[in-house]
C-alpha atoms as one frame of an Amber mdcrd trajectory, in Angstrom:
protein
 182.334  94.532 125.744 183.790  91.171 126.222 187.904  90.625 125.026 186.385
  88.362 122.390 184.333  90.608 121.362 186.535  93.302 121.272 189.422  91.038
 119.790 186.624  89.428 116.933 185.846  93.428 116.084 189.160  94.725 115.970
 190.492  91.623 113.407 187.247  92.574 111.143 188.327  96.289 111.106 191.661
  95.587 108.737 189.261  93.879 106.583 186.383  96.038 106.086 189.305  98.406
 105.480 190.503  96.593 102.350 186.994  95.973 101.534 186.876  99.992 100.992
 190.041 100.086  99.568 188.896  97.818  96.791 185.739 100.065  96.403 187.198
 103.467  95.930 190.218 101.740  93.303 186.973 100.369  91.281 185.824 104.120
  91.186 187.201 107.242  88.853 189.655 109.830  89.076 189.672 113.566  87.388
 191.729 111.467  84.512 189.565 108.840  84.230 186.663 110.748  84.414 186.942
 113.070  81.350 188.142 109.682  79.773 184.716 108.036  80.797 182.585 110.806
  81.116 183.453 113.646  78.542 184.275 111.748  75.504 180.572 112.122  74.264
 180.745 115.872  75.122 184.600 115.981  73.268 183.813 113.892  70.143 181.574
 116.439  69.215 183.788 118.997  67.826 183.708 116.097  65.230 180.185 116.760
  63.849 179.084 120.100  65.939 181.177 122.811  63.983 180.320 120.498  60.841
 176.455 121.556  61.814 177.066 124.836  62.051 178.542 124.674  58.685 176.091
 123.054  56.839 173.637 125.807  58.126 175.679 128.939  57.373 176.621 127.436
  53.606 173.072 128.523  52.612 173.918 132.201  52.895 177.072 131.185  51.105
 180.632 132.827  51.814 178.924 135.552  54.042 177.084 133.047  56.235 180.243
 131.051  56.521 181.972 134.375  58.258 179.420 133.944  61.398 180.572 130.390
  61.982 183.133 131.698  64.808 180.236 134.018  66.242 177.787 131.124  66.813
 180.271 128.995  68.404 181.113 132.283  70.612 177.338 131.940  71.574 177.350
 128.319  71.651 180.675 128.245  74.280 178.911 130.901  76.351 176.504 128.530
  76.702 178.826 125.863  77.289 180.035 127.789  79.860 177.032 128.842  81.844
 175.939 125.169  81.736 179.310 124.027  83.437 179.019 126.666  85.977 175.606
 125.505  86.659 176.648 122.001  86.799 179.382 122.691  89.154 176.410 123.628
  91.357 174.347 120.430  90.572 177.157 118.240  91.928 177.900 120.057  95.093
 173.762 120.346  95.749 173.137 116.552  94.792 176.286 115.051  95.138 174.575
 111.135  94.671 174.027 112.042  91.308 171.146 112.295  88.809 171.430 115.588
  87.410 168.567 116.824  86.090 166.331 113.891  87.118 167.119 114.760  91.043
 167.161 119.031  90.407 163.818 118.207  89.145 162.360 116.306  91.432 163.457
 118.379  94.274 162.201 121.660  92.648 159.576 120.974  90.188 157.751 118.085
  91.123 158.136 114.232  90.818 156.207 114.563  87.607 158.488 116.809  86.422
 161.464 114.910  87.509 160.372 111.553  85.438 160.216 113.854  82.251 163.946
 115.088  82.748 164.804 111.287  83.845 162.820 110.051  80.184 164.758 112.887
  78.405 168.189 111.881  79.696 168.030 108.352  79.422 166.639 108.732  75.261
 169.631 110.896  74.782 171.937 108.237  76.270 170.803 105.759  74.299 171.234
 107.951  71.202 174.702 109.129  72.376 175.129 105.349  72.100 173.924 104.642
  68.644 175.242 108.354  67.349 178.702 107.308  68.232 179.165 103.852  67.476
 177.721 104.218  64.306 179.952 107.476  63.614 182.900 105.574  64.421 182.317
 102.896  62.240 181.057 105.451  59.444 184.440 106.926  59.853 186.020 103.231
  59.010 184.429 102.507  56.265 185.055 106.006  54.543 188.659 104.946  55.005
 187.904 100.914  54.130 184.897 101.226  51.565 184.463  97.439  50.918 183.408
  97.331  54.480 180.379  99.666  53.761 177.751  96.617  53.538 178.973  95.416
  56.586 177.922  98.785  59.040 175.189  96.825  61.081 177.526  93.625  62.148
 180.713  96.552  63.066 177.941  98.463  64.501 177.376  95.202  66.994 180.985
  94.171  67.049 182.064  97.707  68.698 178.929  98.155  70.715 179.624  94.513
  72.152 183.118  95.557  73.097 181.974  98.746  74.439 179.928  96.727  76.807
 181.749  94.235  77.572 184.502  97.010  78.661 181.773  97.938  81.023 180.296
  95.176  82.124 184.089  94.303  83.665 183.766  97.155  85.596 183.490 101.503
  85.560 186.939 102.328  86.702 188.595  99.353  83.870 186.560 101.020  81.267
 188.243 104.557  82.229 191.635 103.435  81.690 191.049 102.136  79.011 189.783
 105.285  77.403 192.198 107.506  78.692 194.830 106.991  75.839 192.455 107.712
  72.984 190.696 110.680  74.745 194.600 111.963  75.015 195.264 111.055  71.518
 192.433 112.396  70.172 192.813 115.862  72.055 196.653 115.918  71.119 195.633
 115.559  67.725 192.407 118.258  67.616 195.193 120.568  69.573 197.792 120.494
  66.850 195.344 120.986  64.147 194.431 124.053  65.873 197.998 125.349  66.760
 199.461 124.025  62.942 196.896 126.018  61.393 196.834 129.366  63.294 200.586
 129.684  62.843 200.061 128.819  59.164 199.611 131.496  56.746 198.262 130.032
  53.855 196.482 126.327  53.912 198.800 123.632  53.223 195.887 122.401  51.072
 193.747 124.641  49.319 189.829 123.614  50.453 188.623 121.601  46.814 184.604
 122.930  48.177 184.432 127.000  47.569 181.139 128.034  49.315 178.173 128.007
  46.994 176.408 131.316  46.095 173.905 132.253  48.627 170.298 131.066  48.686
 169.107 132.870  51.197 170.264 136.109  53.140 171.994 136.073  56.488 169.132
 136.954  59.193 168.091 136.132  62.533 166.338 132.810  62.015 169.515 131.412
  59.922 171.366 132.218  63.032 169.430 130.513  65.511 169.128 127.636  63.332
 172.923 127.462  63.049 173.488 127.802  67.010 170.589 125.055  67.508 172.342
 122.659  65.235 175.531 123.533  66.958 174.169 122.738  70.297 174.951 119.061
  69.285 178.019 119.681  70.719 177.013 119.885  74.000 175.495 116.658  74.915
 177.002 115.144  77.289 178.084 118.113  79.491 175.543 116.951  82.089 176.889
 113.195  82.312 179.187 114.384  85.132 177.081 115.601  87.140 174.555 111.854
  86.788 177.805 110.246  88.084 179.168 111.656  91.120 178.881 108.259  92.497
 180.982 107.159  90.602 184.072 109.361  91.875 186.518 108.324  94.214 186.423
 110.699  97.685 186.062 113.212  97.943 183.691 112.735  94.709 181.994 116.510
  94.899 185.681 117.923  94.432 186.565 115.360  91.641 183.501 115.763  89.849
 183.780 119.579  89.966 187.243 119.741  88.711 185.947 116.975  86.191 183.249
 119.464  84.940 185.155 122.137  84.472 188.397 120.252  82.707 185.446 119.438
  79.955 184.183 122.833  79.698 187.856 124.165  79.122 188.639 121.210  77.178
 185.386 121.297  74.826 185.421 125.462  74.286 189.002 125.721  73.122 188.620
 123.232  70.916 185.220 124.878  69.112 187.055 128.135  69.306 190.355 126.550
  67.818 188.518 124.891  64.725 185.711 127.879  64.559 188.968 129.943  63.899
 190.537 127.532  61.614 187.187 127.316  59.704 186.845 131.197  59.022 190.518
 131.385  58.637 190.769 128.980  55.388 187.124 129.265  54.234 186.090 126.025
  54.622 182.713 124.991  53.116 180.430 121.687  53.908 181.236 118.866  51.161
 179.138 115.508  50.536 182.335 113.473  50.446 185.187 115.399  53.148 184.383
 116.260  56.368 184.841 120.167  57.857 187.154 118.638  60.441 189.057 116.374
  57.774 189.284 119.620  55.089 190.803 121.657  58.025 192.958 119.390  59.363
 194.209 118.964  55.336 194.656 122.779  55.074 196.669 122.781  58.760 198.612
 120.061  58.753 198.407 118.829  54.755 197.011 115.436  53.170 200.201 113.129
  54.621 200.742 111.066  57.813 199.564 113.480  60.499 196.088 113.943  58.791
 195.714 109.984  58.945 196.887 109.830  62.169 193.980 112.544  63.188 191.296
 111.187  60.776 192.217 107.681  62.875 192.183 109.412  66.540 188.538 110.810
  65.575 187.355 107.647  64.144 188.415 106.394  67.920 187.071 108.329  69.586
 183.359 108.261  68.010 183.054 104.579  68.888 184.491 104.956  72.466 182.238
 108.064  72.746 179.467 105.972  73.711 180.967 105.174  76.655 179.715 108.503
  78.251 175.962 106.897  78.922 177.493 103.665  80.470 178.746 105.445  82.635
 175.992 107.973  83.632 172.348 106.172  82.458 173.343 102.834  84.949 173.495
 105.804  87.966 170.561 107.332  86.636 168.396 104.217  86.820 169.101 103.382
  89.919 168.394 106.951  91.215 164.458 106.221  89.767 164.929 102.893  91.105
 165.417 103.723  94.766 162.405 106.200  94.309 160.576 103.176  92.687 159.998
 104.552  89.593 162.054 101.259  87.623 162.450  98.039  88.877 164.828  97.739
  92.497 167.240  95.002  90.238 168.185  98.682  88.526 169.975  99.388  92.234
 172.106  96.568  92.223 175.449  96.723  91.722 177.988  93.713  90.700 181.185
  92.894  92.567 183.303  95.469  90.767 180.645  98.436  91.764 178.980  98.176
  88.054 175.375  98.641  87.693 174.704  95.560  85.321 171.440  95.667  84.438
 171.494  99.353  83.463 174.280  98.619  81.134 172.836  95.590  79.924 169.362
  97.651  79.092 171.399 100.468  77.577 173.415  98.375  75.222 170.531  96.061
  73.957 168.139  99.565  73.595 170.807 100.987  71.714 171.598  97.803  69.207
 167.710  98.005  68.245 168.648 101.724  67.026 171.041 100.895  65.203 169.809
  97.832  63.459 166.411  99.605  62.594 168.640 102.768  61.126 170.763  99.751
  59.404 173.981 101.545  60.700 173.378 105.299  59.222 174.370 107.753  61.622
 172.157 110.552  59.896 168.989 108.391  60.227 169.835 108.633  63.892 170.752
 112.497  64.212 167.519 114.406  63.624 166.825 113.028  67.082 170.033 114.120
  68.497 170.147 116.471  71.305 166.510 117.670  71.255 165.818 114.882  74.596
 169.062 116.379  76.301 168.114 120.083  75.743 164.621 118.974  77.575 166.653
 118.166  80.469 169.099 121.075  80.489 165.933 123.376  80.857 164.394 121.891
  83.132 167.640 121.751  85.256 167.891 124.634  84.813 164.865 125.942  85.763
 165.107 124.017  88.987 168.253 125.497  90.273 166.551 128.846  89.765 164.208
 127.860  92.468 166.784 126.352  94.760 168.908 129.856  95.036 165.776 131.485
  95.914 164.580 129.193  98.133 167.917 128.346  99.479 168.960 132.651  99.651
 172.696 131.983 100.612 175.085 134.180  99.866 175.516 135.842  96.379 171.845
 133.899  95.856 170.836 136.896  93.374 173.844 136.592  90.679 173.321 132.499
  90.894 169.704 132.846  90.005 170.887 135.453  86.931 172.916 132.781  85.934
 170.697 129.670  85.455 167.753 131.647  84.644 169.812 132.749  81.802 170.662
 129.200  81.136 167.319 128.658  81.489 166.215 130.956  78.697 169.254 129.748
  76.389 168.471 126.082  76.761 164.509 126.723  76.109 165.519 128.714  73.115
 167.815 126.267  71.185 165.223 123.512  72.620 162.494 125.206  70.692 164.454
 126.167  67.445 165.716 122.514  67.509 162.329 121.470  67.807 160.790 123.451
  64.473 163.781 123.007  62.554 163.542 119.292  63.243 160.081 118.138  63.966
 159.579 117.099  59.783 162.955 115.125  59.854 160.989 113.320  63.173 161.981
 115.334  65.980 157.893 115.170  67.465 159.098 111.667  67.981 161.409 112.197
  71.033 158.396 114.048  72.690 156.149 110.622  72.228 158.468 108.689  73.759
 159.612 111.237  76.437 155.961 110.785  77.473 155.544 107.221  77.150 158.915
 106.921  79.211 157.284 109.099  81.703 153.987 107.146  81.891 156.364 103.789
  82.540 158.033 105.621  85.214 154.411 106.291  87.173 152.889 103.496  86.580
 155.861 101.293  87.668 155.678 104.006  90.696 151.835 102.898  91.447 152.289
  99.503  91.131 155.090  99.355  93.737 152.707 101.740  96.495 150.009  99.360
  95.671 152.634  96.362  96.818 153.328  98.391  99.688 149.711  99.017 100.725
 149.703  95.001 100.184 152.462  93.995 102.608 151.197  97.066 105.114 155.159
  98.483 104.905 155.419 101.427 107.441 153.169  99.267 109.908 154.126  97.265
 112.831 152.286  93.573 112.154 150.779  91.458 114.482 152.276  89.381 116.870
 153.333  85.683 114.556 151.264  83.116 115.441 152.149  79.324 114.861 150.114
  77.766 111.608 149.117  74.309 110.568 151.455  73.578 107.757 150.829  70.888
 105.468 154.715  70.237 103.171 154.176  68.251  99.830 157.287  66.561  98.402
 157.132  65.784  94.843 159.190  62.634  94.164 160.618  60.943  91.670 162.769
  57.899  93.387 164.224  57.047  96.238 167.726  58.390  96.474 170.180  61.078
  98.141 167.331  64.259  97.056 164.356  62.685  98.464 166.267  61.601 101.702
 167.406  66.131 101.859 163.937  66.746 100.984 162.071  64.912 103.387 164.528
  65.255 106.483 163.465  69.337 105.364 159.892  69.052 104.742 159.971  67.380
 108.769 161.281  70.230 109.866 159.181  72.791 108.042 155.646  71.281 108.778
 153.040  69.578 111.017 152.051  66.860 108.294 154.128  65.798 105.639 153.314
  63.704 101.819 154.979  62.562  99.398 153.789  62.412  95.673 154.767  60.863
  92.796 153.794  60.713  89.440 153.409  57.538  87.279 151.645  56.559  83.680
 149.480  53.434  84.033 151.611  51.888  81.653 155.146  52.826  82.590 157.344
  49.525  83.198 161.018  51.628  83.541 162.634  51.799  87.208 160.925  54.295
  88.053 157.059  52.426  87.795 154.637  52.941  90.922 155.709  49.222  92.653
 159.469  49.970  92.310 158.993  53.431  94.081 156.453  51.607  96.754 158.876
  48.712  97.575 161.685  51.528  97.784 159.792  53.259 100.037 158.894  50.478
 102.224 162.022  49.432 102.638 163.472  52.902 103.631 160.424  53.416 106.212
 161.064  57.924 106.534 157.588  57.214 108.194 155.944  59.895 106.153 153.664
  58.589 103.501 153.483  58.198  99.655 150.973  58.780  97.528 150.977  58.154
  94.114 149.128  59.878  91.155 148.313  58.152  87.813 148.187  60.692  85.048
 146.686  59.005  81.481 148.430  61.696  79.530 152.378  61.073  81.144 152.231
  65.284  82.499 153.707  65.614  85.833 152.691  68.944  86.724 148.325  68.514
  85.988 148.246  65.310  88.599 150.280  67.480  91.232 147.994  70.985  90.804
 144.959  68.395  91.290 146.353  67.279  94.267 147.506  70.736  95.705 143.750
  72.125  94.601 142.179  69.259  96.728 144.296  69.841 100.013 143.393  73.220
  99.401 139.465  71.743 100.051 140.310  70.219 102.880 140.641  73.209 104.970
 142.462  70.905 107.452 145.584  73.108 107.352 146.570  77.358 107.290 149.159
  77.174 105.117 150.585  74.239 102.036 153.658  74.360 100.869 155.742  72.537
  98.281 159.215  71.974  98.877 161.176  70.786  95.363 163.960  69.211  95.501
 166.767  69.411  93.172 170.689  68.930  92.521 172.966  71.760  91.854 175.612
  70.067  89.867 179.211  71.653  90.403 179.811  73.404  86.313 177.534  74.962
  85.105 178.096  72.678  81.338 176.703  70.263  83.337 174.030  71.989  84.653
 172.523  71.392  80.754 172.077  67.453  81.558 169.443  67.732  83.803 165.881
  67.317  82.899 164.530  70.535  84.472 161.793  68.702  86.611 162.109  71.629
  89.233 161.637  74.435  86.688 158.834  72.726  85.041 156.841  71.957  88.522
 157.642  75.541  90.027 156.536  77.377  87.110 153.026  75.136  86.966 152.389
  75.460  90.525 152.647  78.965  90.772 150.706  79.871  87.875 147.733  77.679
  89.315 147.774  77.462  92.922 148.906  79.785  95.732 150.753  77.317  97.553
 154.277  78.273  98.758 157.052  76.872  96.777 160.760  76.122  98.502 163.185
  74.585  96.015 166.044  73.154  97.921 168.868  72.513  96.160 171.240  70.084
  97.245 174.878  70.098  95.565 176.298  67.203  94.296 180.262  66.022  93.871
 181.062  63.878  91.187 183.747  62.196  92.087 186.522  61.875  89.164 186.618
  62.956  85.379 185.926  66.690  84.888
């Protein structure tokens, strides 16, 4: 290699280095992780022991005395699912979860159903929280009740804003009210096991039973307490995301939620049996415990305020896991390839953008009301733990590594878990709607394939995977639609001469037209400037530029004298974009005409222009 070379190589080196510095600072830590990634999962002990609640209070106060049992069942769930995770991130450490186990395992087919599932319950985690968290501020403010759809927008905007500035911003922001809020569940719990009698007696006894305490009741109560696990697989969609080594962050990640999440459900299960706390229409289970631990003054204010929090900011979870997930079915071409790009600060925009707009139709057509929005809850995520599920099964027993036997025990019993509460969900649910999430799981999933077609059939089109024919010089006729003779016309045709073997230049005028701009004005310019290519100019009786110029284009066409026409359009590029609004959009206007009727190809050249003074 030549000293220049070598010199010219080795001054690029410092800066691709900082270029990679600046990449892994946009990306997460453990920290920022659970702050970005687990507050959908930890805002749950918000509503999830609440659901199991509301079940058991049929049975009245001898229902109520399962409540810690279920969540027993329900964090022995957690827990297999964050051991199984563990394994999804170290297997597919690029991310996608249950879309990539899937796909690998059980099929592409499969794979877009898990992908349809996840990406429904991330736009629900979205709606479900944000309109939570503003539920939770207007219990505390009532005169702001009428006003739930416009805070509903107001937080969701800032939410994605937050995002849009970048993933790693967004985490540190969260991290003080994901510490706040777990500071605050923690001394509930602690205040209220070393308590022995409630600081506030609970003002809702249980009712008298309606029913008696059996099987069914049960699984109905751990179903609706499996709302406290969505989110657990976010993690492992996001490994991307991670600084390096990202597999070891994620992991630790996982399992920091799973520790996190279970002592908390424990704690308030506890807390719950311990005081006998009963579902109320107008007090929440969390807000009556935290009264009976900690007693109706400052702290349960403070609490009531870290929960509210951390509802809205819970949403944050699917920004940061559906953008990865969409560009995982982008590179397999199942969405659009814009879905792959990322933005300066490593942010996937357009899968935020989608998120956040799919997620403010939710809430506008449920006007703000969080339990419009809940019978769908966790029935799309529970598709997608099963069939993850399911799929590592068959990856320890096609992979046969060591201990392969007590790894397949251990998602096929997540397997069976998830299908369970996925089916109980389903019947207890499917008259409040729930059939609904399986319509659009499958209409998702028919996007996904035919989006999948459509870009083989552009691949069959262009003959990618082939090696073309030798190029071969063509006949190029370049029209130049202009309007005057100035600075753009002298660019444009000093291009056009270089792109083509024959050159024109056209130009539009009404018979009647006596401005500036009139057919002997542009002539005598012309003449005078001699760019010894020639004009022609088009009358059109009804003052439209585009119709004289697709004529025109049509009857070159019918010439057959040339392979190939082209159309190069000239415009300025002005240097703000507030003046960008001043110009007339002629370009615009003649592009989007000539492409819809001819199948010439278009250049638009855009020459910038300084103004020189004022702003």
């Amino acid at each position: 290699m030549p000293a220049s070379a070598k010199d010219a190589a080795g001054a690029d080196r410092p800066a691709r280095h900082r270029a990679v510095k600046r990449r892994e600072r946009d990306r997460l830590t453990v920290p920022q992780g659970v702050a970005s990634l687990s507050l959908d999962a930890l805002a749950s002990v918000a509503y999830g022991p609440e659901a199991i609640v509301v079940v058991l209070a049929v049975a009245g106060s001898r229902g109520l005395g399962f409540t810690l049992p279920v969540t027993l069942a329900i964090v022995v769930l957690l827990a297999v699912l964050t051991t199984s995770y563990r394994q999804v991130i170290a297997a597919f450490p690029n991310g996608g979860g249950a879309y990539a186990v899937a796909g690998r395992y059980l099929g592409r087919r499969v794979s877009l159903i898990a992908a349809a599932s996840l990406i429904i319950d991330y736009v629900l985690n979205v709606a479900v929280s944000v309109s939570a968290g503003v539920a939770a501020l207007t219990s505390a403010f009532p005169a702001l009740h009428g006003e739930r759809v416009l805070l509903c927008t107001v937080v969701l905007a800032l939410i994605t804003g937050v995002n849009l500035y970048g993933v790693a911003e967004s985490a540190k922001v969260m991290i003080v009210p994901t510490l706040l809020f777990v500071v605050a569940i923690a001394a509930v719990v602690l205040a209220g096991l070393v308590r022995a009698h409630p600081a506030t007696e609970p003002s809702h006894p249980a009712a008298s039973a309606t029913t008696t305490v059996g099987v069914l009741l049960l699984l109905r109560a751990f179903a609706s307490g499996c709302s406290a696990l969505t989110g657990v697989e976010a993690i492992a969609n996001a490994v991307p995301n991670f600084r390096t080594p990202r597999v070891k962050r994620a992991q630790l990640t996982e399992v920091m939620l799973g520790v996190l999440l279970g002592t908390m459900l424990i704690g308030l299960a506890l807390l719950i049996d311990k005081f006998h706390v009963a579902p109320s229409g107008t007090k929440t289970v969390l807000a009556q415990v935290t009264d009976a631990a900690l007693g109706h003054n400052i702290a349960f204010y403070l609490v009531q305020f870290a929960t509210m929090l951390i509802l809205a900011l819970a949403a944050n979870t699917s920004f940061g896991g559906m953008p990865v997930l969409a560009s995982l079915l982008a590179h397999d071409n199942h969405l659009p390839h814009v879905f792959g790009l990322r933005a300066d600060r490593q942010v996937y925009r357009y899968g935020v953008t989608v998120l956040a707009v799919a997620a403010l139709v939710l809430l506008i057509v449920a006007e703000g009301n969080t339990q419009t929005l809940v019978p769908f809850f966790a029935i799309a995520v529970f598709i997608g733990f099963t069939l993850c599920q399911a799929g590592m099964v068959r990856h320890w027993h096609r992979e046969r590594g060591r201990g392969w036997r007590g790894h397949v025990a251990l998602n096929g019993l997540g397997a069976l878990l998830t299908a369970g509460a996925l089916g109980v969900q389903l019947v207890a649910k499917f008259s409040e709607g729930g059939w609904l999430v399986f319509l659009v799981v499958a209409g998702l999933a028919a996007l996904f394939e035919l989006v999948h077609r459509t870009y083989l059939r552009i691949g069959v089109a262009l003959h990618l995977g082939e090696v073309p024919a030798r190029p071969e010089p063509r006949r190029s006729l370049v029209i130049v639609p202009v309007g005057a003779v100035n600075l753009l016309t002298q660019e444009a045709i000093g291009a056009a001469l270089s792109l083509g073997d024959e050159v024109r230049a056209l130009t539009v005028v009404h018979p009647e037209d006596r401005d500036a701009r009139s057919a002997d004005e542009v002539r005598r310019a012309w003449n005078v400037w001699q760019p010894h290519v020639p004009l022609i100019v088009l009358h059109s009786r009804t003052r439209s530029l585009t119709r004289p110029i697709v004529d025109y284009l049509h009857a070159a066409v019918a010439e057959g004298a040339h392979d190939r026409l082209v159309v190069l359009i000239p415009e300025s590029h002005l240097p703000r974009s507030w003046q960008r609004l001043l110009q007339n959009q002629r370009a615009a206007v003649l592009d989007r005409a000539i492409r819809r009727h001819t199948d010439a190809v278009i250049c638009r050249l855009r020459i910038p222009v300084r103004l020189n003074g004022g702003t």
